[in-house]
N, C-alpha and C positions, 0 to 999 in steps of 0.2 A: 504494500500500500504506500505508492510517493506520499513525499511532503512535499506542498509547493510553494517555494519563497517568490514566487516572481508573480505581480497581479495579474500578469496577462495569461499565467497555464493558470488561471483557476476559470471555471467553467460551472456550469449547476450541475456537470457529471461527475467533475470530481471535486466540486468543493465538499458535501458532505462528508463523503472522506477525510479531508485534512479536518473540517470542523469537530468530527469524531475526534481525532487522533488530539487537535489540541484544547478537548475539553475533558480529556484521559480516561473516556469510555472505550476507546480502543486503541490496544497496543501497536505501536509503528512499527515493531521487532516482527512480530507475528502474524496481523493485524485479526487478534481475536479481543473479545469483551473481557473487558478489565473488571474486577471486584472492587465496590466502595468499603474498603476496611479500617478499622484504626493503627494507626502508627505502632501500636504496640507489638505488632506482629513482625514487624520489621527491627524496632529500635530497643524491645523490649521494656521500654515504658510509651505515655500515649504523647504524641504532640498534636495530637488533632486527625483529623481523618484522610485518607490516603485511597487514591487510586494506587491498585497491582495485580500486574500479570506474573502470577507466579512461575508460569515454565520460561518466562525471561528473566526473574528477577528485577521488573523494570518495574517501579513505579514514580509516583509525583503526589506532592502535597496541594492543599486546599486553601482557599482566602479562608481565615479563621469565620467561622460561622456561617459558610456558605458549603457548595458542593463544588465551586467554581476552581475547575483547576489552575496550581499556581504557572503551568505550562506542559509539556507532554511530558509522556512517559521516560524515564531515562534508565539505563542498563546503568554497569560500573563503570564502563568506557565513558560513557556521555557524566557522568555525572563528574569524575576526576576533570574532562575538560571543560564544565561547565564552571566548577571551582576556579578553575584556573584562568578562566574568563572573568569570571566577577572578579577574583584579584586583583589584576591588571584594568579594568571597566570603571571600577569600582572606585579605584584610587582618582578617577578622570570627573566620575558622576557625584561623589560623596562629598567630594573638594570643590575649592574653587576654580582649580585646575582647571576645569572646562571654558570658564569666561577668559581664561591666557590664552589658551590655544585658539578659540572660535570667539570672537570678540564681539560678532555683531548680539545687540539688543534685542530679547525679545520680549515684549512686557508679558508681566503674569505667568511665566515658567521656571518651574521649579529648576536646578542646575541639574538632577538626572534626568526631567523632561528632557532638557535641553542638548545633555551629552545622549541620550537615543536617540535623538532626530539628528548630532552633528556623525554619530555612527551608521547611521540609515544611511548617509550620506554619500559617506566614506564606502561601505559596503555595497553600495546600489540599490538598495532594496526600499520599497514604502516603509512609513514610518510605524506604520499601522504592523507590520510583520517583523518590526526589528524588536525583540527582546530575547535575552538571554534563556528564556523560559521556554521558547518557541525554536530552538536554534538545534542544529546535530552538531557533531563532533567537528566535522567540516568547517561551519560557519564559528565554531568556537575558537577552532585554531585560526581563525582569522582577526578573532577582534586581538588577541594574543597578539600577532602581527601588527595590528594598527596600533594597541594601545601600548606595547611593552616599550618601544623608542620614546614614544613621549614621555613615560614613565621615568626611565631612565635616565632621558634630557633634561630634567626640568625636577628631577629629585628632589631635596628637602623644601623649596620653594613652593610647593603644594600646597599650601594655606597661607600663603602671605600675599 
């Protein structure tokens, strides 16, 4: 079952697919029906409730108090580089970092609003489909790419 990051391969044939997959009633791995379970199955205590496919071991967490998933399903693969994205993303979208590198104004945007629409950007993609929540391993090892130079470059100067 594709994922599709690009607005133009989405179609009413196969958007329902991807809208499945990124609401974690079905697994991308496999593309069978996922279980609404509590975290505790996984973490051994509860953090709130969890989509999972068990024969992938892939699941994803919830908006607290909703059933809304926080993004797809993820194996161990996807989830190591989804870490590894927020790391490097993180430091761009958390900080001020973001208004140094992309300077223009935009009124009423939060700075992680801001750094997902100047990563959309950068990436190609609508802004509407840029989240780390949303993304494969692929698209992870990329912001990796965009974001670790900047990181790097502009080191302790990140909140000043």
């Amino acid at each position: 079952m594709p994922y599709y990051k690009n607005e133009e391969n989405v179609t009413n044939q196969n958007y329902e697919p991807m809208n499945e997959i990124l609401s974690g009633k079905i697994c991308p791995y496999c593309g069978n029906p996922t279980e609404y379970v509590d975290s505790s199955v996984i973490y051994g205590r509860s953090y709130g409730m969890i989509y999972l496919c068990r024969d992938c071991r892939a699941y994803v967490g919830v908006h607290k108090g909703t059933d809304q998933a926080l993004g797809r399903l993820a194996n161990s693969e996807l989830r190591k580089a989804k870490k590894e994205a927020h790391f490097y993303f993180d430091q761009i979208a958390k900080t001020n970092l973001i208004n140094k590198i992309w300077h223009g104004y935009i009124p009423g945007i939060s700075n992680r609003n801001k750094a997902y629409l100047w990563l959309s950007k950068k990436m190609g993609i609508p802004r509407e489909m840029c989240h780390i929540g949303m993304f494969d391993v692929e698209d992870c090892k990329r912001i990796v790419v965009i974001c670790k130079p900047i990181i790097e470059e502009h080191g302790n100067e990140r909140n000043h």
